[in-house]
N, C-alpha and C positions, 0 to 999 in steps of 0.2 A: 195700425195702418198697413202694416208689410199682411195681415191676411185680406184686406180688401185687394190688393195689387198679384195676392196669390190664386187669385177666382177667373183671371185672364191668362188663357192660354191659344197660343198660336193654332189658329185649326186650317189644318189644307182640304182639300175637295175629296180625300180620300179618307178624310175623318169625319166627314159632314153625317150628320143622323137626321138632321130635319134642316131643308132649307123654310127660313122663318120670312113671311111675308111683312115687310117693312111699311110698304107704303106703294104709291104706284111716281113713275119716274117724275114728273111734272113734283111731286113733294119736295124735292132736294133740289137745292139751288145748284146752278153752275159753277164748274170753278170754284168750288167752298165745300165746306163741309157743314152736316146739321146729327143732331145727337136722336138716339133711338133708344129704346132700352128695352132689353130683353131677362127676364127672369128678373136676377138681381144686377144684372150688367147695364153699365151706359153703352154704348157703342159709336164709337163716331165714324158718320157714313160717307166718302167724299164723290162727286160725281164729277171726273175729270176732264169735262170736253174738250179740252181742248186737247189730249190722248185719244180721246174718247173712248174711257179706260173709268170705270167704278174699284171705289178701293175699299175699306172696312177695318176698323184697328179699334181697340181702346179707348175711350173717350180721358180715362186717367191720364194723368201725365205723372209718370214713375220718377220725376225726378222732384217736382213740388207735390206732388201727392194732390193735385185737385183735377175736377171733372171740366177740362177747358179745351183738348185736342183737336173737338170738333171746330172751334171758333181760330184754330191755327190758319196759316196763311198755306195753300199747296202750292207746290211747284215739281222743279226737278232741278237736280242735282248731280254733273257728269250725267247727264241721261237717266239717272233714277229718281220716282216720283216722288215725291216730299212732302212730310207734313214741318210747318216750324211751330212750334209750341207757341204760343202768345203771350207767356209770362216770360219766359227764360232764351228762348229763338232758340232752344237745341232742336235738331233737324232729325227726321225717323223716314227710314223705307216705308213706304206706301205696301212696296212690296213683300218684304220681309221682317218690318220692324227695327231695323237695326240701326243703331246711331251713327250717322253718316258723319259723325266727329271719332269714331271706332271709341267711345266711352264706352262704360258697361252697359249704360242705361238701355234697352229695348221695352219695346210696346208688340202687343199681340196685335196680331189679324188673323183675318174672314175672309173668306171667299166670299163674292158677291155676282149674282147670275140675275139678269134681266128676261122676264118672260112675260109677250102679249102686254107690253108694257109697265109690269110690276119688280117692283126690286124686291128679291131674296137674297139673305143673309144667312151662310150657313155655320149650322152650331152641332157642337160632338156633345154638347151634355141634355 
């Protein structure tokens, strides 16, 4: 299981090699997140209106090892946006993955860029 969880890696806008066309914005619900998949990756995509802020991470969840992050509850958290797990409610940055309980656990992100109404998800591999 530890090399499915090893094929997610955090990528920032300065690692991007292909922004990947997802879908166009009207796909992804409000307020939620819906799951994507690119290559061998799930991706879970969240469209944050009420930020009005798109976020991009892992669909895994590193801590049960299953494909469920997208079907997570979003929010914010002191002011950072949140995903809560749905099996377990540990809480992940939107922004930077990182478990906003300071556990080890972290989850990857994606930069995500809206254009003429299409959502791209950017990948370094």
């Amino acid at each position: 299981m530890q090399d499915i969880l090893n094929q997610y890696e955090t990528v920032t806008e300065a690692d991007v090699k292909e922004w990947f066309n997802v879908g166009v914005v009207s796909d992804f619900p409000e307020n939620s997140g819906a799951c994507i998949k690119y290559k061998t990756k799930q991706i879970a995509v969240y469209n944050f209106t009420r930020t009005s802020k798109w976020y991009a991470t892992q669909n895994l969840c590193p801590h049960k090892m299953e494909m469920v992050l997208s079907l997570g509850m979003i929010g914010d958290k002191d002011d950072i946006p949140k995903v809560a797990c749905p099996m377990h409610k540990k809480n992940f940055s939107l922004k930077d993955g990182s478990n906003l309980a300071g556990e080890d656990l972290k989850i990857a992100t994606y930069p995500v860029k809206i254009e003429d109404g299409n959502v791209y998800i950017g990948f370094s591999d």
